[in-house]
C-alpha positions in Angstrom: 0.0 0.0 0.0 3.1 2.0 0.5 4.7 2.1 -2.7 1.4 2.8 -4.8 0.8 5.9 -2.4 4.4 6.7 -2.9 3.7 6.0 -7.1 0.8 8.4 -6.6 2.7 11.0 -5.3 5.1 10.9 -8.0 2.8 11.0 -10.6 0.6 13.8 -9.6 4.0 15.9 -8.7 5.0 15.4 -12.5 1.3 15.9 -13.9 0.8 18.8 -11.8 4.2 20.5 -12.7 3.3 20.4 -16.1 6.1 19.2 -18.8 8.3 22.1 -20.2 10.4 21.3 -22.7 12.1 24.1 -25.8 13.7 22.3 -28.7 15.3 24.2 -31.6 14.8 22.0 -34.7 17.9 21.1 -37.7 16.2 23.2 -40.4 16.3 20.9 -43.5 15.3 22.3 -47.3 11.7 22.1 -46.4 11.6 22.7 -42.7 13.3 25.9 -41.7 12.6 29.7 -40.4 12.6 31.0 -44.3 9.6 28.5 -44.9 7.4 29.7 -42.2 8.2 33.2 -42.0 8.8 34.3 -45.9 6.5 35.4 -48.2 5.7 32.4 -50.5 7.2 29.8 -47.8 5.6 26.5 -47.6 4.5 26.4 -43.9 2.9 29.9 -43.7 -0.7 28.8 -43.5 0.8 26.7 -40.4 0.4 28.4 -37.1 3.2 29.5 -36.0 5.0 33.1 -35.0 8.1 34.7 -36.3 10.5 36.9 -34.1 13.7 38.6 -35.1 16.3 39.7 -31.8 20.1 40.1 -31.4 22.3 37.4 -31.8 23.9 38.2 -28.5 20.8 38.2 -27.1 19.6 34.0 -27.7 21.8 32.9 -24.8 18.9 34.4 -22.5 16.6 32.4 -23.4 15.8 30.1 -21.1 15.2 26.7 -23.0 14.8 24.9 -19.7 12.1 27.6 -17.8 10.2 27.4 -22.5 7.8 25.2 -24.4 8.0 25.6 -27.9 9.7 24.0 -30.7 11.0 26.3 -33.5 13.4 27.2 -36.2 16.8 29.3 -35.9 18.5 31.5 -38.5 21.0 32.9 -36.7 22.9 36.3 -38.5 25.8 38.0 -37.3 24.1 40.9 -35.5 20.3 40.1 -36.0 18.8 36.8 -35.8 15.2 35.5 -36.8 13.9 32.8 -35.2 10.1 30.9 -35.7 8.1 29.1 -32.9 5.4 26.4 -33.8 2.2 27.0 -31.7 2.0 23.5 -29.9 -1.4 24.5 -28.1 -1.9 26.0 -24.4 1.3 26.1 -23.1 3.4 27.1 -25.7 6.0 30.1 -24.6 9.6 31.7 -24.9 11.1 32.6 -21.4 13.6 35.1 -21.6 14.9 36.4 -18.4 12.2 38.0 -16.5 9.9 37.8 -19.6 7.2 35.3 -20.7 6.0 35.4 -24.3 2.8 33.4 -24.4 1.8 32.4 -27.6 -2.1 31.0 -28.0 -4.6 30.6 -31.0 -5.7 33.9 -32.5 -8.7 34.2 -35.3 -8.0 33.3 -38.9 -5.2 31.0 -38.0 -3.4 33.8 -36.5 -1.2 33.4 -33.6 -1.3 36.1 -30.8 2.0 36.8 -29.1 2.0 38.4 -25.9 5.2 39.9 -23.5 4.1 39.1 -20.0 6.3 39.8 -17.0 5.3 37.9 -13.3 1.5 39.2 -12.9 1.3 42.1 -15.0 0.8 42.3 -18.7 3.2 44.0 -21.6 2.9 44.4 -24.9 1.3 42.1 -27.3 0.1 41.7 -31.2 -1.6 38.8 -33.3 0.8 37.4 -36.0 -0.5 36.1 -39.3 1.6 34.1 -42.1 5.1 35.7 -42.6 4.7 38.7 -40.0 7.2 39.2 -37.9 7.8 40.7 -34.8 10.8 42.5 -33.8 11.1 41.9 -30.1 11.6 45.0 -28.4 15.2 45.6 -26.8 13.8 45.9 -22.9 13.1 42.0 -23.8 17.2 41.1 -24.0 18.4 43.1 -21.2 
């Protein structure tokens, strides 16, 4: 009777934390940030958003604390960068910052800058938009 309480225990702790988990995809010649977030790209009917930052600035994102899986293409100073909407759930952490991605009308994807309780900045993202996240976001 011990162990199944203990079994219990374990499995509501791991339901109840919720699995987090950030992946950045190998882009291939048909899967890659240039196919979701170009004009004429194959995936831009998917739903999906498309941000652009500074290079230096991808180390702060916190792939462990995320949920999303997405597509790099990483420049010298600027970098662009596409995360699949995977549902409820789906975010970028970056330092204090939470972008929470969820389902927007016309297959539209609505990002929004979140930071502990209070609310930032946010816009709806449709096909190959992109959003230019602002600098406050990578300090």
């Amino acid at each position: 009777m011990k162990i199944q309480t203990a079994l219990a225990t374990v499995a509501f702790t791991l339901l109840s934390a919720g699995i987090v988990s950030a992946k950045w995809l190998p882009a291939s010649a048909v899967r890659s940030w240039k196919e979701y977030c170009t004009e004429g790209g194959a995936h831009v009917d998917v739903a999906h958003a498309c941000f652009s930052g500074p290079t230096a600035g991808l180390k702060r994102i916190m792939m462990d604390e995320s949920n999303f899986n997405g597509y790099l293409d990483v420049g010298p100073i600027t970098s662009n960068f596409v995360v699949l909407y995977q549902g409820a759930g789906t975010m970028i952490k970056i330092g204090p910052y939470k972008i929470e991605l969820s389902n927007a009308a016309n297959g539209c994807v609505s990002a929004d800058i979140k930071v502990k309780f209070g609310a930032g900045q946010g816009r709806s993202l449709c096909d190959e938009q992109s959003w230019a996240l602002p600098d406050y976001v990578w300090k």
